[in-house]
N, CA, C and O atoms as a GROMACS GRO file, in nm:
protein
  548
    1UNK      N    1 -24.707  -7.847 -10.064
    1UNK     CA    2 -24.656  -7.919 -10.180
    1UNK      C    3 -24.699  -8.065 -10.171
    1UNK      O    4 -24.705  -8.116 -10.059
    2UNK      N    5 -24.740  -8.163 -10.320
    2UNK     CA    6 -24.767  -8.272 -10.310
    2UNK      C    7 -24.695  -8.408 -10.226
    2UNK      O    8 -24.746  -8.507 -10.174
    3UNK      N    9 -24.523  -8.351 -10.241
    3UNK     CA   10 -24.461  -8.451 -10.188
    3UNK      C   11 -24.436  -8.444 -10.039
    3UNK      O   12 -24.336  -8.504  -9.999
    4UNK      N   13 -24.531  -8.364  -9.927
    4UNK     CA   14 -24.516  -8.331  -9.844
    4UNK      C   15 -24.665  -8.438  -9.789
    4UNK      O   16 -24.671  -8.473  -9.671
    5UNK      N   17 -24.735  -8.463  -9.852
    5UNK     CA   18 -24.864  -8.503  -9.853
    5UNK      C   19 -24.888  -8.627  -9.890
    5UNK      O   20 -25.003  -8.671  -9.877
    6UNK      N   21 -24.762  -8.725  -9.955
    6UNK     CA   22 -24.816  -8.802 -10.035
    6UNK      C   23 -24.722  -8.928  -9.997
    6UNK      O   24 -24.604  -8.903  -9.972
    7UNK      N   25 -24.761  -9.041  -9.992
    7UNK     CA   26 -24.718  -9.183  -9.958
    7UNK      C   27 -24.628  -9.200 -10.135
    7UNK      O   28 -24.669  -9.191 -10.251
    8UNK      N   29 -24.544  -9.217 -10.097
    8UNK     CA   30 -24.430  -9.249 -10.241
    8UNK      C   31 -24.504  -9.382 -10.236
    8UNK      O   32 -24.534  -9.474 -10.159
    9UNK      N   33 -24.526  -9.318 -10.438
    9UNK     CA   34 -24.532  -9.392 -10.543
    9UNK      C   35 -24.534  -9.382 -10.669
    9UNK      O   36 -24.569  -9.284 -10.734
   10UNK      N   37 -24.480  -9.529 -10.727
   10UNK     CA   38 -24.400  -9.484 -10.884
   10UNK      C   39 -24.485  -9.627 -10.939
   10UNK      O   40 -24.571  -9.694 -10.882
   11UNK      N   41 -24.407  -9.644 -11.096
   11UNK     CA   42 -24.486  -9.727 -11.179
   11UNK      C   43 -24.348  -9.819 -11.122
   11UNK      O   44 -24.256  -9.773 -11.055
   12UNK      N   45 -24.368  -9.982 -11.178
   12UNK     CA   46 -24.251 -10.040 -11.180
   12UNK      C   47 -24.296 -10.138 -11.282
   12UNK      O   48 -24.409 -10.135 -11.332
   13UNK      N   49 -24.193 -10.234 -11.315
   13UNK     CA   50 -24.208 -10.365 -11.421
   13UNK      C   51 -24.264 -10.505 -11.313
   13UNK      O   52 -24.181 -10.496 -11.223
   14UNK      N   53 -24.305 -10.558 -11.296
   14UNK     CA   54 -24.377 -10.705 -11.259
   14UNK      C   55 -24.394 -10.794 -11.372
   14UNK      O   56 -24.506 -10.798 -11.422
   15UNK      N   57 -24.278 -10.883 -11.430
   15UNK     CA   58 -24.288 -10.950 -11.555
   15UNK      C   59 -24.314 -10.867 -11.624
   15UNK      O   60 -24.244 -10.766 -11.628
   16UNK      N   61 -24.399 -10.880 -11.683
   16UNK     CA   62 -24.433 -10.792 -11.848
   16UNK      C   63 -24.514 -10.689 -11.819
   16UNK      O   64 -24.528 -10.602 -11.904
   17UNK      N   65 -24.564 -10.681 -11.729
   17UNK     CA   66 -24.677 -10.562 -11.689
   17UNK      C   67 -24.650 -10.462 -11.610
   17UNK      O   68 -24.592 -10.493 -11.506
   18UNK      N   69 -24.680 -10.322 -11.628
   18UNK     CA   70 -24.666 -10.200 -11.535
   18UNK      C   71 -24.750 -10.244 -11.384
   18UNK      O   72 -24.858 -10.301 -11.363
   19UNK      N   73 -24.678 -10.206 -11.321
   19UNK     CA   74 -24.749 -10.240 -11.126
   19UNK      C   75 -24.732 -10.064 -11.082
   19UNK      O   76 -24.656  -9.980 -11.130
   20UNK      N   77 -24.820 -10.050 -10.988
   20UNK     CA   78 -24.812  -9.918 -10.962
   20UNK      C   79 -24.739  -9.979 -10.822
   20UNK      O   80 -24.791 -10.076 -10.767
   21UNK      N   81 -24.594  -9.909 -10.756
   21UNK     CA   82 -24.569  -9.941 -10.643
   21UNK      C   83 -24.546  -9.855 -10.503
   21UNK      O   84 -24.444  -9.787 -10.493
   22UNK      N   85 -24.601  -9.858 -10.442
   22UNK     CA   86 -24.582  -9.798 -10.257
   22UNK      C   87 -24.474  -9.834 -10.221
   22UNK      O   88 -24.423  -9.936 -10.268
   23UNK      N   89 -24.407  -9.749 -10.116
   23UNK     CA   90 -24.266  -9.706 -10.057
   23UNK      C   91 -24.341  -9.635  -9.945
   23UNK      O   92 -24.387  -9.521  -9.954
   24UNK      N   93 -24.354  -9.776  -9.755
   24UNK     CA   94 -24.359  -9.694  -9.680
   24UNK      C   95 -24.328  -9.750  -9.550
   24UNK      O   96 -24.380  -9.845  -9.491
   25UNK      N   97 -24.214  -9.655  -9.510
   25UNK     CA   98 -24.102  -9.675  -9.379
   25UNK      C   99 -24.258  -9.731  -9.259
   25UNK      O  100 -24.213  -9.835  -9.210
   26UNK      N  101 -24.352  -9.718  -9.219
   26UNK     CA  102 -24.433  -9.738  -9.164
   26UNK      C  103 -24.488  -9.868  -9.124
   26UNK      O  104 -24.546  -9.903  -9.022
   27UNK      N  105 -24.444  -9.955  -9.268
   27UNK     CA  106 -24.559 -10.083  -9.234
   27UNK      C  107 -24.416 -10.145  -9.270
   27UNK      O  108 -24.324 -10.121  -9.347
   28UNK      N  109 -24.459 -10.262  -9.142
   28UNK     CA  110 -24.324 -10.365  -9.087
   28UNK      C  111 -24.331 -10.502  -9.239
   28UNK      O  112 -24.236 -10.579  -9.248
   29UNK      N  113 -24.430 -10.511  -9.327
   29UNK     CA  114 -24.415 -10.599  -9.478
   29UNK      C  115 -24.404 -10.545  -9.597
   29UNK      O  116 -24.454 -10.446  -9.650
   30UNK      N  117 -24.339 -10.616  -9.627
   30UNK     CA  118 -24.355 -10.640  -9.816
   30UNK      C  119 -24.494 -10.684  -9.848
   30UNK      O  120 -24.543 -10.772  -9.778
   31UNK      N  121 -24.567 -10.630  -9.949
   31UNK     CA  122 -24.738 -10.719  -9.952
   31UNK      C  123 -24.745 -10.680 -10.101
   31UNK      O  124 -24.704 -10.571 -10.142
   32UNK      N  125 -24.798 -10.772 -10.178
   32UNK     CA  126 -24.846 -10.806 -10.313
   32UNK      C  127 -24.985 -10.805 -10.292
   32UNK      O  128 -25.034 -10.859 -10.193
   33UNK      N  129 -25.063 -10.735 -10.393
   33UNK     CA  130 -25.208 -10.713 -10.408
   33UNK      C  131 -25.236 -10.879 -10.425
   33UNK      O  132 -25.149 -10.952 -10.473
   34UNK      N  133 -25.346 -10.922 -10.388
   34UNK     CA  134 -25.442 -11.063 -10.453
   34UNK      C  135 -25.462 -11.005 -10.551
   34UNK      O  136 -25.437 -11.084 -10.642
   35UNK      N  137 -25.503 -10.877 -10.607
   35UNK     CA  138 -25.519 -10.884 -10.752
   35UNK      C  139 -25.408 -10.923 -10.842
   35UNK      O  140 -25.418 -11.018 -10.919
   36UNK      N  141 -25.283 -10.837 -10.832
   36UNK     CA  142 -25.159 -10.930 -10.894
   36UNK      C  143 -25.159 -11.057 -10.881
   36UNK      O  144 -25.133 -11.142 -10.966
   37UNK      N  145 -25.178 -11.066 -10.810
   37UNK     CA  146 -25.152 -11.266 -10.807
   37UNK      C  147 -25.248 -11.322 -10.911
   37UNK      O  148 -25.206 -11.414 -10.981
   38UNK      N  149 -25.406 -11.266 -10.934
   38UNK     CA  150 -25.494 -11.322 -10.997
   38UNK      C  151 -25.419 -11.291 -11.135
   38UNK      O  152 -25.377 -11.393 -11.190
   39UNK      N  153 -25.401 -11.200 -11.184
   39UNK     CA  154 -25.413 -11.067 -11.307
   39UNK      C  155 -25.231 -11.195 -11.364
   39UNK      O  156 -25.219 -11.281 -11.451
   40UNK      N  157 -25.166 -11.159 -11.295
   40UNK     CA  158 -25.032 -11.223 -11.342
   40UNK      C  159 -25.015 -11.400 -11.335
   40UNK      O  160 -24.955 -11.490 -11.394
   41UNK      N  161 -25.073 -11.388 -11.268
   41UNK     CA  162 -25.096 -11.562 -11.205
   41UNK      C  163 -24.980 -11.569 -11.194
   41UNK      O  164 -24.907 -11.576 -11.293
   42UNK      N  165 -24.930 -11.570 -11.058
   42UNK     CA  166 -24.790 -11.516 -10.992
   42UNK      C  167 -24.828 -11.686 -10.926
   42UNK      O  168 -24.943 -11.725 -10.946
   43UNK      N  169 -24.725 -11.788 -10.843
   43UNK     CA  170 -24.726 -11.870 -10.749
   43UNK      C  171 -24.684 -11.836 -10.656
   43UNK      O  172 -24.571 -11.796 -10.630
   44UNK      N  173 -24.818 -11.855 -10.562
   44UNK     CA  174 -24.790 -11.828 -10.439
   44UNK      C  175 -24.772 -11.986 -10.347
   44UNK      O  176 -24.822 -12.094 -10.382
   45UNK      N  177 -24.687 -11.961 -10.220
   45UNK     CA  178 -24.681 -12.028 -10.126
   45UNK      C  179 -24.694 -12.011  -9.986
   45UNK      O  180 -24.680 -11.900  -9.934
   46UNK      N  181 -24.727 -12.139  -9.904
   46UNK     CA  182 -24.802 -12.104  -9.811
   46UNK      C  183 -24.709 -12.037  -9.707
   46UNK      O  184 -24.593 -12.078  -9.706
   47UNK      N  185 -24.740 -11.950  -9.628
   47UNK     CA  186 -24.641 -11.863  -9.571
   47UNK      C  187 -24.573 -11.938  -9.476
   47UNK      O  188 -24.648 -12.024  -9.428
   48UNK      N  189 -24.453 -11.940  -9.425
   48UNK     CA  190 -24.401 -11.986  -9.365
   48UNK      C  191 -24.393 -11.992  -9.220
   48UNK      O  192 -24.339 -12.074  -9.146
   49UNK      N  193 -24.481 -11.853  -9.189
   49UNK     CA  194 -24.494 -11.823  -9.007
   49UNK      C  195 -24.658 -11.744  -9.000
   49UNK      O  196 -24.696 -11.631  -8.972
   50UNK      N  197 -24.716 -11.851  -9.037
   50UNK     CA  198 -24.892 -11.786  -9.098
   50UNK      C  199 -24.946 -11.656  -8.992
   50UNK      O  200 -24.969 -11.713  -8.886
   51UNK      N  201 -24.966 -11.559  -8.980
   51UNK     CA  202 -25.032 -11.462  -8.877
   51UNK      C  203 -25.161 -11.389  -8.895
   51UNK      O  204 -25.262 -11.439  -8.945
   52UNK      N  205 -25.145 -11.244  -8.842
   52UNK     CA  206 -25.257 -11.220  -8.873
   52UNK      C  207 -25.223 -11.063  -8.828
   52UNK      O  208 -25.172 -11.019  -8.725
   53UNK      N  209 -25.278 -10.989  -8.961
   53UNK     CA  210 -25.201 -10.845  -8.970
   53UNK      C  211 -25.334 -10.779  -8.893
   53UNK      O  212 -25.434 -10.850  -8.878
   54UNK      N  213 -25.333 -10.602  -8.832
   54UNK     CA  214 -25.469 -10.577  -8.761
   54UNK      C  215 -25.436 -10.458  -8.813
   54UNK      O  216 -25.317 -10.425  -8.813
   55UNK      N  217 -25.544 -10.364  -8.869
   55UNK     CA  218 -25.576 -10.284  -8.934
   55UNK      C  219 -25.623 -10.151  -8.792
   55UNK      O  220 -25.617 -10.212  -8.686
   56UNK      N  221 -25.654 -10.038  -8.773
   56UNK     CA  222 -25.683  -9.940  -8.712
   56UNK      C  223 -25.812  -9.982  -8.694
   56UNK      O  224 -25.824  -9.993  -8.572
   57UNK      N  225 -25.904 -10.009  -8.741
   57UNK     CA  226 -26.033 -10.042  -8.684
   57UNK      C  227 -26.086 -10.155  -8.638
   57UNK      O  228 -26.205 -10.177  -8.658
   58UNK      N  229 -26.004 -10.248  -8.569
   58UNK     CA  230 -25.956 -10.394  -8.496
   58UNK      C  231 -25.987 -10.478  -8.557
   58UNK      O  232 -25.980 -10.594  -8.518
   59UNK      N  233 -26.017 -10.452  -8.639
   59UNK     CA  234 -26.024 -10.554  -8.819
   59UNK      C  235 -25.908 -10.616  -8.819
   59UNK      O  236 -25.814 -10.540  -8.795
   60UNK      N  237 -25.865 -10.782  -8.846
   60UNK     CA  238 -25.745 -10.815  -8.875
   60UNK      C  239 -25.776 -10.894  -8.992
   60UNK      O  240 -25.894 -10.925  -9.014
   61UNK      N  241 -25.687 -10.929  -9.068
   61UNK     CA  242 -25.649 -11.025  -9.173
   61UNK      C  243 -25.568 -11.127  -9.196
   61UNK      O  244 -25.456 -11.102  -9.242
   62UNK      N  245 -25.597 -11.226  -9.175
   62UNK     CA  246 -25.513 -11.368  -9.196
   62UNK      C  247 -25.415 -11.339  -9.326
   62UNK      O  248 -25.451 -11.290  -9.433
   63UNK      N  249 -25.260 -11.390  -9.286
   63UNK     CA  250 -25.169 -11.315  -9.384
   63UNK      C  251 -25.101 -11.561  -9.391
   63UNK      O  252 -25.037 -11.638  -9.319
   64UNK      N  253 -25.152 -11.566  -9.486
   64UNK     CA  254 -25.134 -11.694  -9.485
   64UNK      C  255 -25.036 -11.741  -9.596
   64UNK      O  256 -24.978 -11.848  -9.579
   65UNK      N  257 -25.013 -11.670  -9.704
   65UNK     CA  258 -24.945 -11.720  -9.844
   65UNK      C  259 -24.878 -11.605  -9.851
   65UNK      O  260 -24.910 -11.520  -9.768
   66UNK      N  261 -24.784 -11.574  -9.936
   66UNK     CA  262 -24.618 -11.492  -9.992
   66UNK      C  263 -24.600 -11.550 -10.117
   66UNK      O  264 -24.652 -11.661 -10.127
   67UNK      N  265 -24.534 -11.503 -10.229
   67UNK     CA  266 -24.492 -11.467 -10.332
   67UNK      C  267 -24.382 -11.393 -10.346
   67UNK      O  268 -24.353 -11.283 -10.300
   68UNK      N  269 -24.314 -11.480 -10.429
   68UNK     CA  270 -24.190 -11.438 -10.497
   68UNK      C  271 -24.203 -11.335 -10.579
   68UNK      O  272 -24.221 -11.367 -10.697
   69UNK      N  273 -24.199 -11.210 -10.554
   69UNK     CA  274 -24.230 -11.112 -10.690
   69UNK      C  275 -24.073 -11.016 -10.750
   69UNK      O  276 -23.984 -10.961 -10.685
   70UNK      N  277 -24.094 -11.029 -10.891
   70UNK     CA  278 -23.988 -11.024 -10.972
   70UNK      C  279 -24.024 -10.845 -10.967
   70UNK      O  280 -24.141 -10.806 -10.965
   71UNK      N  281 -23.910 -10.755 -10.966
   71UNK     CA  282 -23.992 -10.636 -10.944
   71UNK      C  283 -23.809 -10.489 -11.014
   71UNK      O  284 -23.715 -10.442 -10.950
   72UNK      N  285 -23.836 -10.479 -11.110
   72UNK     CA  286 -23.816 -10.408 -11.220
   72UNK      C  287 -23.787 -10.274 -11.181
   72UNK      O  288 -23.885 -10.227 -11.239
   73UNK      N  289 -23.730 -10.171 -11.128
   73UNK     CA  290 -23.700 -10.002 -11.222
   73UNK      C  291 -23.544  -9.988 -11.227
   73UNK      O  292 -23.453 -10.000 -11.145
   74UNK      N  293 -23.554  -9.953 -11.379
   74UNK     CA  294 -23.423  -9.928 -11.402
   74UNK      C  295 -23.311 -10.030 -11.398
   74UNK      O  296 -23.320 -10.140 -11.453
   75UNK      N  297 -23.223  -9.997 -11.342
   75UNK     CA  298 -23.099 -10.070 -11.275
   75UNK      C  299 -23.098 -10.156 -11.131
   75UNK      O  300 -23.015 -10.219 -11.066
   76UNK      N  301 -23.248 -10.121 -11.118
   76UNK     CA  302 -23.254 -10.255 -11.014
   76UNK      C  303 -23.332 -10.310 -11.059
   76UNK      O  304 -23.414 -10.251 -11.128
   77UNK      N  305 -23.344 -10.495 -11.031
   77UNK     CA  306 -23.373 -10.607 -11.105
   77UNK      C  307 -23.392 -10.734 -10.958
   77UNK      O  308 -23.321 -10.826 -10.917
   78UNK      N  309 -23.499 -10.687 -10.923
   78UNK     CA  310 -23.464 -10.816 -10.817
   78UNK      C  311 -23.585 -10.896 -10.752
   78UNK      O  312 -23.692 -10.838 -10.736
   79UNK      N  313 -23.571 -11.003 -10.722
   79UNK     CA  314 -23.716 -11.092 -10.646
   79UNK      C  315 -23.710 -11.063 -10.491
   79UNK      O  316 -23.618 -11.077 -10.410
   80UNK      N  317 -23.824 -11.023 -10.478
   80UNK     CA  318 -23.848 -11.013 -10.358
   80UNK      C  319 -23.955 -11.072 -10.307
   80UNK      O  320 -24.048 -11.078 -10.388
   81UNK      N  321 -23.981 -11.128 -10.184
   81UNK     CA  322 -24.082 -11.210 -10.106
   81UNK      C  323 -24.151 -11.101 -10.065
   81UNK      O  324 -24.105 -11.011  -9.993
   82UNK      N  325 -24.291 -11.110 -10.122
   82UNK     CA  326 -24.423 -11.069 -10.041
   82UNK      C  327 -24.549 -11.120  -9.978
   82UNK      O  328 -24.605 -11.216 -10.031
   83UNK      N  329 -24.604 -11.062  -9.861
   83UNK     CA  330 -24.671 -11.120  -9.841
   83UNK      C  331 -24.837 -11.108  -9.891
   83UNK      O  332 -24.891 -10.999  -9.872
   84UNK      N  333 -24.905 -11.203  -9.946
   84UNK     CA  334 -25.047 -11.186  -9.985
   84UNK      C  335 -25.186 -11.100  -9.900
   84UNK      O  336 -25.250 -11.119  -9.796
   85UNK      N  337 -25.184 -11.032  -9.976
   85UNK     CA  338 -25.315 -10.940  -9.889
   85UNK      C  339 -25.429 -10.895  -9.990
   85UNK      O  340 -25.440 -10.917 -10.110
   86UNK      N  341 -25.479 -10.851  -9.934
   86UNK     CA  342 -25.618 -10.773 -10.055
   86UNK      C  343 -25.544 -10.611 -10.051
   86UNK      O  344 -25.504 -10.581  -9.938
   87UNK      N  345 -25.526 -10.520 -10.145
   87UNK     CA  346 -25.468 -10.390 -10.178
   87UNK      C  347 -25.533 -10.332 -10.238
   87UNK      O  348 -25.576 -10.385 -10.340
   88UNK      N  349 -25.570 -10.207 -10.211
   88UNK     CA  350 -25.641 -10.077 -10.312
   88UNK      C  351 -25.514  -9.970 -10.302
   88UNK      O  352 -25.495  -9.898 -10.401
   89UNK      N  353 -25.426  -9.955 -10.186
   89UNK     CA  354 -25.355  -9.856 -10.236
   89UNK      C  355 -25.238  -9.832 -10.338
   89UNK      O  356 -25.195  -9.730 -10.392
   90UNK      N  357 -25.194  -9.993 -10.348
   90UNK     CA  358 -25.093 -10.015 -10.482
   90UNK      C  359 -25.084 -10.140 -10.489
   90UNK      O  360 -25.104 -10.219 -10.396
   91UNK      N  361 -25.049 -10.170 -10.617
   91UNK     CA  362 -25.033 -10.344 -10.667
   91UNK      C  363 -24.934 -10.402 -10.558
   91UNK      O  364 -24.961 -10.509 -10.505
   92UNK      N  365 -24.816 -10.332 -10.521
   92UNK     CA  366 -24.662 -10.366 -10.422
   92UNK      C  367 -24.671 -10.276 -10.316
   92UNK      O  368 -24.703 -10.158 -10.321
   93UNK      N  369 -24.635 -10.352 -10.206
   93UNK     CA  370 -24.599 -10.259 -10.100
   93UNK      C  371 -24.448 -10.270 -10.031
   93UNK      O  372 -24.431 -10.351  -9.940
   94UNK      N  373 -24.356 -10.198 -10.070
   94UNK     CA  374 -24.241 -10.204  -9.984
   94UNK      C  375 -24.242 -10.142  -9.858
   94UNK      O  376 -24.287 -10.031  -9.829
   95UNK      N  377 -24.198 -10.208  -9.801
   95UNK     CA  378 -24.167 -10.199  -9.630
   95UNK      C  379 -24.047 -10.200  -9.545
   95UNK      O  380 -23.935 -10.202  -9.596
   96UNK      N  381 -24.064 -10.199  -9.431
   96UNK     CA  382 -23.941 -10.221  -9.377
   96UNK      C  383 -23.813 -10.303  -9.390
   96UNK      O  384 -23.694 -10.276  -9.381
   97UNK      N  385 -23.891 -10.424  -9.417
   97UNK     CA  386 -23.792 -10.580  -9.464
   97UNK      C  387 -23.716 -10.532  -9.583
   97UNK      O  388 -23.595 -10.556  -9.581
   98UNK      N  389 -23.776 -10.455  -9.709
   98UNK     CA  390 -23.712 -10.410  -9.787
   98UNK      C  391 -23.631 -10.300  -9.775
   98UNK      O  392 -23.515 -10.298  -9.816
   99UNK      N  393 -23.693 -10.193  -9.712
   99UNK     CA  394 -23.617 -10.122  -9.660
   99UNK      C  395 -23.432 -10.128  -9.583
   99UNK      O  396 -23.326 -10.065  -9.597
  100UNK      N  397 -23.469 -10.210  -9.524
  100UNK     CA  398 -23.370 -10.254  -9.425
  100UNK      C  399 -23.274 -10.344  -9.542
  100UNK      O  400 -23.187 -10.288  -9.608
  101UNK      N  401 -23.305 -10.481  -9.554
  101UNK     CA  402 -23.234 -10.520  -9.637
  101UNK      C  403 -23.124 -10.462  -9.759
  101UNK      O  404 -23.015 -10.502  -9.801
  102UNK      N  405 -23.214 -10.344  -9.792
  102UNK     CA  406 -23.124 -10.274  -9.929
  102UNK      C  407 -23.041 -10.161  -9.872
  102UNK      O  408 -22.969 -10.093  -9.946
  103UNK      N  409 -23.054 -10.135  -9.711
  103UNK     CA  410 -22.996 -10.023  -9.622
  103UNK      C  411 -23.028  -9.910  -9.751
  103UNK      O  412 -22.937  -9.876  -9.827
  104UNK      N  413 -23.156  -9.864  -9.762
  104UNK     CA  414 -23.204  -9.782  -9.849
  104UNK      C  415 -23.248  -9.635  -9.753
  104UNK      O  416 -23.297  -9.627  -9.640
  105UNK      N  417 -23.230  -9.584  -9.799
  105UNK     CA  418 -23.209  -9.364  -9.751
  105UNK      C  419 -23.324  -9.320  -9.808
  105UNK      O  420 -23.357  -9.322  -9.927
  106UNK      N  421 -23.397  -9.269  -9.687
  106UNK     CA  422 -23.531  -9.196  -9.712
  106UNK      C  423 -23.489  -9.049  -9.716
  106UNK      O  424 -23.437  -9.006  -9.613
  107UNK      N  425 -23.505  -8.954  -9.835
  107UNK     CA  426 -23.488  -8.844  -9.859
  107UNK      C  427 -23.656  -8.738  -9.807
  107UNK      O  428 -23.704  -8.663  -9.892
  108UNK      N  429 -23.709  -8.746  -9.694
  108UNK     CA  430 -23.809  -8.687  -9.635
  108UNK      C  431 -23.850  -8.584  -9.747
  108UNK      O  432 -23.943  -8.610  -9.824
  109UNK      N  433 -23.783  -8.476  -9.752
  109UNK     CA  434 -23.819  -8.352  -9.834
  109UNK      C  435 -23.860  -8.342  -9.973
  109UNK      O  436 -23.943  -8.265 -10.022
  110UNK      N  437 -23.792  -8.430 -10.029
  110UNK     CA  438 -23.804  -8.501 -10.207
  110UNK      C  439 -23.910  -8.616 -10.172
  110UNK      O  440 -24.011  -8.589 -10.238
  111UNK      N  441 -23.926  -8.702 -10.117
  111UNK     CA  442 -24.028  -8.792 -10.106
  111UNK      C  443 -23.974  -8.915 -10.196
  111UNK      O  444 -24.046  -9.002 -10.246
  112UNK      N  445 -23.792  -8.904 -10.211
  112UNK     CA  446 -23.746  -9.025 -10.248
  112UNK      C  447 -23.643  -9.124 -10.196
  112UNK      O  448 -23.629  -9.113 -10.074
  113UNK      N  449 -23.578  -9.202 -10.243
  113UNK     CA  450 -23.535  -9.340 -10.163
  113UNK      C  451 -23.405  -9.350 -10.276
  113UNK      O  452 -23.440  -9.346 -10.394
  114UNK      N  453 -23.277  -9.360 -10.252
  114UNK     CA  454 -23.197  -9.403 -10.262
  114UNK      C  455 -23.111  -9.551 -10.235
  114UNK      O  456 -23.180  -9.647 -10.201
  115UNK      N  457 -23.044  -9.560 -10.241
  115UNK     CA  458 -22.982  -9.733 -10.216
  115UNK      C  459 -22.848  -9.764 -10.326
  115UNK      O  460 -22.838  -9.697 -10.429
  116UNK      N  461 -22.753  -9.868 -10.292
  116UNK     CA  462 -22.698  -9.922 -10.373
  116UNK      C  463 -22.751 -10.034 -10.441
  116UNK      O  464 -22.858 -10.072 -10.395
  117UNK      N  465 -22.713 -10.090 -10.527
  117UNK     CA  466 -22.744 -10.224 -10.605
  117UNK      C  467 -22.662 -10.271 -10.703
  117UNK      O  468 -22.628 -10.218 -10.809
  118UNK      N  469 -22.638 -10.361 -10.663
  118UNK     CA  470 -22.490 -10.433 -10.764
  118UNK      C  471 -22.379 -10.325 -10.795
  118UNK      O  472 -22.339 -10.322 -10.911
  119UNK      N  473 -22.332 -10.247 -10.717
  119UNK     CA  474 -22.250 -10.168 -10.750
  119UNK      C  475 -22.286  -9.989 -10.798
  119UNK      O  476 -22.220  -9.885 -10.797
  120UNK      N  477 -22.405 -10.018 -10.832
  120UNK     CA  478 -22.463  -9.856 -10.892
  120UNK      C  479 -22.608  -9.816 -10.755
  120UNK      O  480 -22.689  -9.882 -10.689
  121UNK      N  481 -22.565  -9.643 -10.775
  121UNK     CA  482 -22.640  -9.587 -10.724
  121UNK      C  483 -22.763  -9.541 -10.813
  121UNK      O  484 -22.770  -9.474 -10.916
  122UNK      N  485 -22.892  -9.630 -10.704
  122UNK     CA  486 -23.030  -9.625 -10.732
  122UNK      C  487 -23.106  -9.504 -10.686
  122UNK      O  488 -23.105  -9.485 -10.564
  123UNK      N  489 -23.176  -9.414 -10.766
  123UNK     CA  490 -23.254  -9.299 -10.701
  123UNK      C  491 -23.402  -9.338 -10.702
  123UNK      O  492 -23.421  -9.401 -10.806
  124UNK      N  493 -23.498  -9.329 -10.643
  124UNK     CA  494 -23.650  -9.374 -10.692
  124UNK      C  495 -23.675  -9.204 -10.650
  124UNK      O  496 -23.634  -9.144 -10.551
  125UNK      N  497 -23.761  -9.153 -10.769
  125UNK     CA  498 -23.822  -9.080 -10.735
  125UNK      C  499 -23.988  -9.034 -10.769
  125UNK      O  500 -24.022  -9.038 -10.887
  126UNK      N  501 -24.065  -9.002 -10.692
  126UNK     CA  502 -24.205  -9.019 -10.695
  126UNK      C  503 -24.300  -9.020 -10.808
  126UNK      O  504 -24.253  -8.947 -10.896
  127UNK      N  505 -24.391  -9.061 -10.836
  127UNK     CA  506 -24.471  -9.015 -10.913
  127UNK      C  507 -24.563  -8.901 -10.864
  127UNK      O  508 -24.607  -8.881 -10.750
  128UNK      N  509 -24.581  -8.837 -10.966
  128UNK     CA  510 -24.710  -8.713 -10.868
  128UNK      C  511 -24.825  -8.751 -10.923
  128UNK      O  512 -24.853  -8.775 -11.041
  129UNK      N  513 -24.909  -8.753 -10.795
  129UNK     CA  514 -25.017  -8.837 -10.814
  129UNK      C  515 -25.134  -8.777 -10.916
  129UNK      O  516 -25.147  -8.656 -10.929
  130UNK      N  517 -25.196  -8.848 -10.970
  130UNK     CA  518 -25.313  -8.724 -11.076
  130UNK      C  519 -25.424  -8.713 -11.004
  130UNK      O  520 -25.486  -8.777 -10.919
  131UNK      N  521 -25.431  -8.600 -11.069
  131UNK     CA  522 -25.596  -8.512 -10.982
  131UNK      C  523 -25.687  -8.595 -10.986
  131UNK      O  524 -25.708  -8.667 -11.084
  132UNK      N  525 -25.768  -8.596 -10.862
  132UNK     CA  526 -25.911  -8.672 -10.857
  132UNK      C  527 -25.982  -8.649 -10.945
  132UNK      O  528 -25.980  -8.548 -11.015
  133UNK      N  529 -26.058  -8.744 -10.955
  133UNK     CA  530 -26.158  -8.675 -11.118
  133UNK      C  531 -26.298  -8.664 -11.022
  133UNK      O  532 -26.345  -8.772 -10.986
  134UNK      N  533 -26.348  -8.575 -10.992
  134UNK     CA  534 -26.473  -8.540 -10.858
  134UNK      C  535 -26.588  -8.568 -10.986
  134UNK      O  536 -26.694  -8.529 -10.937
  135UNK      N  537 -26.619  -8.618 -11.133
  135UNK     CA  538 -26.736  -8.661 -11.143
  135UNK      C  539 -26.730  -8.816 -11.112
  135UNK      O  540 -26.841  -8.860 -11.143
  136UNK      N  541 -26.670  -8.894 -11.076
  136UNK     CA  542 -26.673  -8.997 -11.050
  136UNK      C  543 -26.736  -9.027 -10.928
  136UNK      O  544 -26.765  -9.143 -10.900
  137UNK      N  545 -26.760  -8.932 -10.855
  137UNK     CA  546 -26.745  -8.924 -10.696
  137UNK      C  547 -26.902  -8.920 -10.653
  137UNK      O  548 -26.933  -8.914 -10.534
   0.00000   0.00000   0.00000
């Protein structure tokens, strides 16, 4: 089954525009695409504890600037600090920091995330991803 296979992700609001967003217990940040930042012209600032993230193939990346991102589904409504990176797998990446913070419940089998927020119970549940299109390829 797809949700057995698949890194949760859904659409969300970013100001006025649809963001496609990632949900993954795995990676210790929050990270905003550089393309959002360009595309929205989001303000960024310079990070506060500058580092340097390292990728599986000892590739690292200077993680120097964060953004305030305003970030939309449903009944939750809230800014969250991310940090600036280059992204192909989604515009947002939630992480642990978010994770933790919202004491949010990973439902393994459904491939969704629960949480409270201001009083109401939040469900996120996945998008299923669309078929590759193999003439592109």
């Amino acid at each position: 089954e797809w949700k057995r296979t698949t890194i949760f992700h859904t659409f969300i609001h970013c100001g006025e525009r649809s963001c496609k967003l990632a949900i993954n217990n795995g990676s210790c940040m929050n990270i905003v695409s550089k393309t959002v930042i360009d595309r929205l012209n989001l303000k960024v600032k310079p990070h506060p504890k500058p580092f340097r993230v390292s990728w599986v193939n000892k590739t690292s990346l200077p993680v120097s600037k964060r953004c305030l991102v305003s970030i939309k589904m449903g009944d939750y409504d809230d800014m969250v600090y991310c940090d600036v990176l280059p992204m192909d797998v989604a515009h947002v990446l939630l992480g642990c920091p978010w994770l933790y913070d919202l004491v949010v419940f990973n439902y393994g089998r459904e491939n969704a995330f629960a949480f409270r927020y201001k009083g109401k119970n939040i469900i996120l549940n996945p998008s299923k991803p669309r078929p590759k299109d193999h003439r592109s390829q």
